[in-house]
C-alpha positions in Angstrom: 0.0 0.0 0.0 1.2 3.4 -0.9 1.1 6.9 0.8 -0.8 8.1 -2.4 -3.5 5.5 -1.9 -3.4 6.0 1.7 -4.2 9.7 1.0 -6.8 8.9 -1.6 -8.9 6.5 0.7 -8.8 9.1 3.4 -9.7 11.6 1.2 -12.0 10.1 -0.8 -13.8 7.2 1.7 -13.1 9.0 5.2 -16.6 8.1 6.9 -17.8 6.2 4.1 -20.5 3.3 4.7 -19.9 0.0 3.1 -22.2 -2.9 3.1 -21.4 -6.8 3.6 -22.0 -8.6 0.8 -24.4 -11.3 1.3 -25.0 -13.3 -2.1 -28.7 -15.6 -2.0 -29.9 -12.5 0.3 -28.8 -9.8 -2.5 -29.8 -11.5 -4.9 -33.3 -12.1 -3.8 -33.5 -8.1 -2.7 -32.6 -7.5 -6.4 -34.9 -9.8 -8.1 -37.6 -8.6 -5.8 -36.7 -4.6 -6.8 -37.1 -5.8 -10.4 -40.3 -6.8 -10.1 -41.8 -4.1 -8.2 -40.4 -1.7 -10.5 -41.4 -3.5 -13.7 -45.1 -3.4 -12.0 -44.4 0.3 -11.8 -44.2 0.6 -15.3 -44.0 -1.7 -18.3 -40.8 0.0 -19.3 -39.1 -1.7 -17.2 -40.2 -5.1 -17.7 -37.5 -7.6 -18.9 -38.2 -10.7 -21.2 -38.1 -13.7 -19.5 -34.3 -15.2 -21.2 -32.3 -11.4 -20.5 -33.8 -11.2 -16.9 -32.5 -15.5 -16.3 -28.9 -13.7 -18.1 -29.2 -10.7 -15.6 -29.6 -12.8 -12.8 -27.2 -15.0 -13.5 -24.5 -12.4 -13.4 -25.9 -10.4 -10.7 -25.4 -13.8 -8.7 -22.2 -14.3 -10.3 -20.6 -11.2 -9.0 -22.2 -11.6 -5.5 -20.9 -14.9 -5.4 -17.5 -13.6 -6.0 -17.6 -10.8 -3.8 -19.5 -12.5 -0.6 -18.4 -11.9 2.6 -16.1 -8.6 1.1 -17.3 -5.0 2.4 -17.9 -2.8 -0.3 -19.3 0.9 -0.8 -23.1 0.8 -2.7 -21.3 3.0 -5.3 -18.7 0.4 -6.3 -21.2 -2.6 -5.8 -23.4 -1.1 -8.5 -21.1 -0.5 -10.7 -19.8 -4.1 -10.5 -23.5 -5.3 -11.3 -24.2 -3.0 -14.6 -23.1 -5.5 -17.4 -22.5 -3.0 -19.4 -20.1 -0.9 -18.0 -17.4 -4.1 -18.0 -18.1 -5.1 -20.9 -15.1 -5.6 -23.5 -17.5 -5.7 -26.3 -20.8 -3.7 -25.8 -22.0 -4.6 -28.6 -21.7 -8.4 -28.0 -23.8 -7.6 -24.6 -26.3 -6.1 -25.8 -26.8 -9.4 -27.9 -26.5 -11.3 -24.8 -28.4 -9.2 -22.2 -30.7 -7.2 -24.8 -31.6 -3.7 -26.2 -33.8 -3.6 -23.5 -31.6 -3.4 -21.1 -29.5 -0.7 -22.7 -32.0 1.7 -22.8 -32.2 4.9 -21.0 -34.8 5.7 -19.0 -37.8 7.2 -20.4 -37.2 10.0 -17.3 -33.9 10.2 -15.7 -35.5 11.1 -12.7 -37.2 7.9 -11.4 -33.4 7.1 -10.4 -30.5 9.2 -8.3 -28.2 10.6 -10.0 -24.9 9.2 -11.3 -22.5 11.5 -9.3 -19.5 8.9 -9.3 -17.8 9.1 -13.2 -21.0 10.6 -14.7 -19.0 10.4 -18.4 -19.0 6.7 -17.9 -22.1 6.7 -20.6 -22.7 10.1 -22.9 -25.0 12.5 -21.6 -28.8 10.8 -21.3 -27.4 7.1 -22.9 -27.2 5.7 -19.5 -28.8 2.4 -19.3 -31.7 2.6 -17.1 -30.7 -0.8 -15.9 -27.0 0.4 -14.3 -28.9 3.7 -12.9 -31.8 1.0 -11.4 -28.4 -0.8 -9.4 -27.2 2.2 -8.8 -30.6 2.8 -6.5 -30.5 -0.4 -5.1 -27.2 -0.3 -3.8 -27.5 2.8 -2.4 -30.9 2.1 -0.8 -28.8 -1.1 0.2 -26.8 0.6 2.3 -28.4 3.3 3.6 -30.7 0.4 5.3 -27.6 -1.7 5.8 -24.3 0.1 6.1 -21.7 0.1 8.5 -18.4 1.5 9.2 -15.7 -0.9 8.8 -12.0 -0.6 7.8 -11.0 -2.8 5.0 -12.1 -5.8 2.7 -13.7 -8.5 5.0 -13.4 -11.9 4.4 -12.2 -13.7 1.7 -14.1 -15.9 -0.3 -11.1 -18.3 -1.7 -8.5 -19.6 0.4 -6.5 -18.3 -3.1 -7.4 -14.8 -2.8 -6.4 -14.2 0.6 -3.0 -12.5 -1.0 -4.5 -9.7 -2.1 -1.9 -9.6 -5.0 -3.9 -12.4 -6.6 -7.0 -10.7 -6.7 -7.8 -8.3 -9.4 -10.4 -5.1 -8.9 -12.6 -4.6 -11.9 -11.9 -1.7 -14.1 -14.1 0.6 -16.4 -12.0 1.5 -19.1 -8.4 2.5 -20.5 -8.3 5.9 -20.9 -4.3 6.5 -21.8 -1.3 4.4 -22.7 2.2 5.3 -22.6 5.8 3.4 -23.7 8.3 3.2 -20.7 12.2 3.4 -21.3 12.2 -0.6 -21.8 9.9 -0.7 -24.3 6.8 -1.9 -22.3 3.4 -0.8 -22.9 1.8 0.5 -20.1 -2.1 1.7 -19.6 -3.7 3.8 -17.3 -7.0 2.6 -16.0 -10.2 3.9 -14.2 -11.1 1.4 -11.6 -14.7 0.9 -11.1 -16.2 2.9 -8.0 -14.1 4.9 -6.0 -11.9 1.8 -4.5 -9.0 2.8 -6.3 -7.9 5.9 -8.0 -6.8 5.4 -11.9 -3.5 3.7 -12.2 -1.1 2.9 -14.7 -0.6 -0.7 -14.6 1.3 -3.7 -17.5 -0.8 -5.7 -19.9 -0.4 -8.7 -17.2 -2.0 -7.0 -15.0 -5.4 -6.6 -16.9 -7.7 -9.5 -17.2 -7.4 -11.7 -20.5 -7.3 -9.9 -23.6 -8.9 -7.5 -22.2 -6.2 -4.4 -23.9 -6.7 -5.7 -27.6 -9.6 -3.8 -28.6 -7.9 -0.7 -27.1 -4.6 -1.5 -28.8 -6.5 -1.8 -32.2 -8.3 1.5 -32.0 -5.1 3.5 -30.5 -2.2 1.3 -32.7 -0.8 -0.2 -29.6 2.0 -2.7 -30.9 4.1 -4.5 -27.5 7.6 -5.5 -27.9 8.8 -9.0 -27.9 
């Protein structure tokens, strides 16, 4: 841990609430929130195959995270397929164009005050702004102040080393004296400030379509 990041959390989470993540329990809230906003309004109603896709991630990230404290910010933004997405236009063939639809009135949800150029203006899916409430209902029920990341879930991500945080997007890339390509990166929520981190240290392939668009070509 560095003094910068030291200095960011303090700045940027001093008094902050986080909640426990609780997967089946989550999950059920969420499902349940779908529903009584789709009865609100038959905007929001999902097809039957994206809302078993939906669900299926949404438990899929829970799962991964359970046990871990986390702000409601950075837990919606881990739930909005969208804004992970390597290719967004293979998920919105996966999830739907439902999905990615803004709401009819921005106003039904709060605000996106974390990153709000993470979708142009009005293009925000309604679905990420719908997590966005949840979470943040979430843990204004259920927050608590507590110092770091709780329990792990895998005896082989107790090093936190192993362990990689999800990030948005590359925003920059730069060529260090040795040739090496390296990337800076917005982090999703307000975990971590934006880095500049190697190729190794981002999940998969994830750099490629970034290289291709900005000319990237690594040594060796």
């Amino acid at each position: 841990m560095t003094c910068d990041l030291c200095a960011y959390w303090e700045n940027t989470l001093a008094n902050s609430l986080v909640v426990t993540v609780r997967a089946q329990e989550m999950a059920l809230s969420i499902k349940d929130s779908l529903e009584q906003i789709a009865a609100e309004s038959h905007f929001f109603k999902i097809p039957k195959k994206p809302k078993e896709r939906l669900m299926a991630h949404v438990r899929g990230v829970l799962t991964r995270y359970e046990w871990q404290f986390h702000p409601g910010i950075d837990l919606a933004e881990s739930l909005d397929p969208s804004l992970l997405a390597i290719n967004p236009k293979k998920a919105r063939a996966h999830y739907g164009a439902k999905l990615s639809a803004p709401a009819p009135d921005p106003n039904v949800f709060p605000p996106r005050e974390n990153d709000p150029d993470d979708y142009p203006f009005g293009r925000e899916p309604w679905i990420a702004a719908f997590f966005r409430q949840w979470a943040l209902e979430y843990e204004r029920e259920n927050g608590e102040a507590k110092e770091g990341w709780g329990v792990w879930t895998k005896k082989s991500e107790r090093d936190s080393s192993s362990w990689k945080w999800p990030y948005k997007r590359i925003i920059a890339h730069k060529t260090d004296k040795d040739g090496q390509v390296r990337y800076l990166v917005k982090w999703v929520g307000r975990r971590f400030p934006a880095s500049w981190v190697s190729k190794e240290q981002i999940t998969g392939d994830a750099h490629m379509a970034y290289d291709s668009a900005h000319g990237v070509v690594h040594s060796g």
